[in-house]
C-alpha positions in Angstrom: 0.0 0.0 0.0 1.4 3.2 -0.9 2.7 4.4 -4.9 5.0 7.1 -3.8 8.7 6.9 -4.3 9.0 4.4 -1.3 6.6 1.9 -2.6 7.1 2.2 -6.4 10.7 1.2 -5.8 9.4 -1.6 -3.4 7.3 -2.9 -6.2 9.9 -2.8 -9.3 12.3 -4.7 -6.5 9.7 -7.7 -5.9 8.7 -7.7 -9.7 12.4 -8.1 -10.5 12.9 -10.8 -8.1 9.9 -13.1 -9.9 7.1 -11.4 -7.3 3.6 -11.1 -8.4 2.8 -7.6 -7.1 -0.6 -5.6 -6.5 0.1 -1.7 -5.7 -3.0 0.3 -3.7 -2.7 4.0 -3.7 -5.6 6.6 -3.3 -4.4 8.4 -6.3 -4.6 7.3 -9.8 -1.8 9.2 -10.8 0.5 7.8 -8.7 0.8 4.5 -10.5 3.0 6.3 -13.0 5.8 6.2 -11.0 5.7 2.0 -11.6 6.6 2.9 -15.0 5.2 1.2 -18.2 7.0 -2.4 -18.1 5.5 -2.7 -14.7 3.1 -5.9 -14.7 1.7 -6.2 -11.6 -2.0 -5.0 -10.8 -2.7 -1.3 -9.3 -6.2 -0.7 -7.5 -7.3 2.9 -6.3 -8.4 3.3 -2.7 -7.5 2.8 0.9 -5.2 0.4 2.0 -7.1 -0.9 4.8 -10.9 -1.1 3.1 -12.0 -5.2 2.5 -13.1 -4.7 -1.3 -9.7 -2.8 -1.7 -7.9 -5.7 0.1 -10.1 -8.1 -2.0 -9.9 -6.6 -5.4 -5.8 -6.6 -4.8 -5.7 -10.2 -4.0 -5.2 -10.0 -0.3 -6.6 -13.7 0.3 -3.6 -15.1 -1.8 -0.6 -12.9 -0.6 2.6 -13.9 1.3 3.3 -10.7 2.1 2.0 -7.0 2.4 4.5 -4.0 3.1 2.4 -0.7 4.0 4.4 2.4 3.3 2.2 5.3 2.4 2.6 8.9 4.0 0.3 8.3 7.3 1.4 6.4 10.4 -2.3 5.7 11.1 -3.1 4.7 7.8 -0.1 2.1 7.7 -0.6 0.3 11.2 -4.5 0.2 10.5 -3.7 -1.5 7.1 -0.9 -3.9 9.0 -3.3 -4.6 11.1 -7.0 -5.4 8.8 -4.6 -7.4 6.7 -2.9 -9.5 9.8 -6.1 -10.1 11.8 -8.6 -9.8 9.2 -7.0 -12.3 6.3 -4.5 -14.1 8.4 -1.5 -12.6 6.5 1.1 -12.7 8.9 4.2 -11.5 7.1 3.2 -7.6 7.1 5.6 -4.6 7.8 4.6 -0.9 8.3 6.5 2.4 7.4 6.5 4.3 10.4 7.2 8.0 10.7 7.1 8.3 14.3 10.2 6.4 16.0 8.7 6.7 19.6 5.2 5.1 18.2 7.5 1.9 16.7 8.0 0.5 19.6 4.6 0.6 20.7 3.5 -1.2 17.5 6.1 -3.8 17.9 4.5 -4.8 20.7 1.4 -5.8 18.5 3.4 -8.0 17.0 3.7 -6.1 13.2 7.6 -5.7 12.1 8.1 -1.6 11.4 10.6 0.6 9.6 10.7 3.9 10.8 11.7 6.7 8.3 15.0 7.4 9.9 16.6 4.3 9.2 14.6 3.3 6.2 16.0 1.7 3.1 13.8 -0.3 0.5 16.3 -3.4 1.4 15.0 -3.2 4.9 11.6 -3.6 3.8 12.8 -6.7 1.6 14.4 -7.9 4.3 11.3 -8.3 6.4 9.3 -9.0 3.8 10.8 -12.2 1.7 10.9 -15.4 3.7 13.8 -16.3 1.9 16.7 -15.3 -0.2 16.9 -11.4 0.5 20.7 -10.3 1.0 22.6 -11.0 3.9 22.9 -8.1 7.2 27.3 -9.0 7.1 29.0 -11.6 5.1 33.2 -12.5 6.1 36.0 -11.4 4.0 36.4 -15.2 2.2 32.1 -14.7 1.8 31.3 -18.2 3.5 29.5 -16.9 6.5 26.4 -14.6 6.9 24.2 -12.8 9.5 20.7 -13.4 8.1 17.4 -12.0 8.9 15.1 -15.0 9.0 11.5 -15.5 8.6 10.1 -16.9 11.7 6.7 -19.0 11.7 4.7 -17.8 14.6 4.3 -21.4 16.2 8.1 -20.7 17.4 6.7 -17.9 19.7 7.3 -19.1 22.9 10.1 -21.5 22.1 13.3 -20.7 23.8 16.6 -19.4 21.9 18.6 -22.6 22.6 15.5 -25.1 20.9 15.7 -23.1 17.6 19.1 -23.1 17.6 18.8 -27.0 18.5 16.7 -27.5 15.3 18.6 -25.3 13.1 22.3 -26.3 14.3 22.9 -22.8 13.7 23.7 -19.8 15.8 21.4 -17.3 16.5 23.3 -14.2 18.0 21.0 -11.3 17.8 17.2 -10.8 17.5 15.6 -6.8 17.5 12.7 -6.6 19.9 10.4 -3.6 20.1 12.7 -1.2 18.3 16.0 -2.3 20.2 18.8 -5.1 19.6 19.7 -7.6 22.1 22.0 -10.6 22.5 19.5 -13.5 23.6 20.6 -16.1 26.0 20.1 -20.0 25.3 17.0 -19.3 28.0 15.8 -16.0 26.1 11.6 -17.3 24.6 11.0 -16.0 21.2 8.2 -13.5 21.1 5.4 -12.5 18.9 7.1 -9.7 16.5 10.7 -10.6 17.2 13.1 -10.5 13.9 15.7 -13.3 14.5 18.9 -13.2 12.9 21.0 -16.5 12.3 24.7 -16.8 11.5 25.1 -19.4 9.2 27.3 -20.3 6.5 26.0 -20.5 2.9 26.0 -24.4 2.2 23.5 -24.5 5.1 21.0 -21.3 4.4 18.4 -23.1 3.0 18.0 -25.5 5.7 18.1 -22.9 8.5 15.4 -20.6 6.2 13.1 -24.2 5.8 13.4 -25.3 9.6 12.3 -21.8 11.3 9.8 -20.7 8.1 7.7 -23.9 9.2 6.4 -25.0 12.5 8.2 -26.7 14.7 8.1 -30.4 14.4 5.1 -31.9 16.8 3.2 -28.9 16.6 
């Protein structure tokens, strides 16, 4: 949601990487910033009204990414599309870096505008395959964001890390970073990040994007 320069650049990125991608905007004129090879679908209105939603394909998305120019507009959209159609991967341009934190807490991943960057969004967007937070010199090892399922909240640290046999150094709670313990639980709106090296990415990515086993 959201055709400005923000979200026209998100929409080229996901088109390029093989995304199917439906752009809402309140203004027609917007759309122009897609530019004519653009494929994807573009629907006028709010981001956060049900035959919008519906008209954009909401029941079949992966992912929605709500970066228009109103905080309230963006958290209300994060939120219809999370609790109303069950979409959990959502993130939400936020303007406000003290309002953030409170809608971490709710569980919905936010960018605020001071430390925005369309590969953040990506990041927290794409359940797999976006580019790595640091890679080592020889390029073997990376720090990667990771898509969580939700059936991990309440899990400790030390069983993910159990599943994955990978190392999971860092996660960023409510707008801050902190170094979990084995003990730490996983919590709803946590972004986990997993150092791994390459040869074992896709394992790590498949083991935490999926429930874990028994549940």
């Amino acid at each position: 949601m959201g055709c400005g320069r923000v979200g026209s650049s998100l929409a080229k990125s996901l088109e390029k990487r093989g995304h199917t991608v439906a752009v809402i905007d309140l203004d027609s004129e917007a759309f122009r910033r897609l530019g004519p090879d653009f494929a994807g679908k573009t629907v006028r209105g709010v981001g956060f009204d049900r035959e919008v939603l519906l008209e954009a394909g909401i029941e079949d998305a992966d992912g929605f990414a709500a970066v228009s120019s109103g905080d309230n507009s963006n958290i209300l959209s994060a939120r219809v599309v999370r609790e109303n159609f069950g979409v959990d991967n959502v993130v939400a341009r936020i303007y406000d870096p003290g309002r953030a934190e409170v809608y971490e807490r709710l569980g919905i991943p936010t960018v605020a505008t001071v430390r925005w960057t369309s590969d953040q969004v990506l990041r927290r967007l794409l359940p797999s395959g976006s580019e790595p937070q640091w890679r080592d010199p020889s390029g073997s090892v990376r720090l990667m964001e990771v898509h969580v399922d939700r059936a991990w909240v309440g899990r400790t640290i030390g069983q993910m890390e159990e599943a994955t046999e990978a190392r999971i150094p860092f996660l960023f709670r409510m707008g801050s970073g902190i170094v979990p313990k084995r003990s730490t639980v996983f919590q709803d709106g946590d972004l986990a990040y997993a150092a791994v090296v390459d040869a074992e990415l896709a394992a790590v990515e498949s083991v935490l994007g999926a429930p874990p086993r028994g549940v």
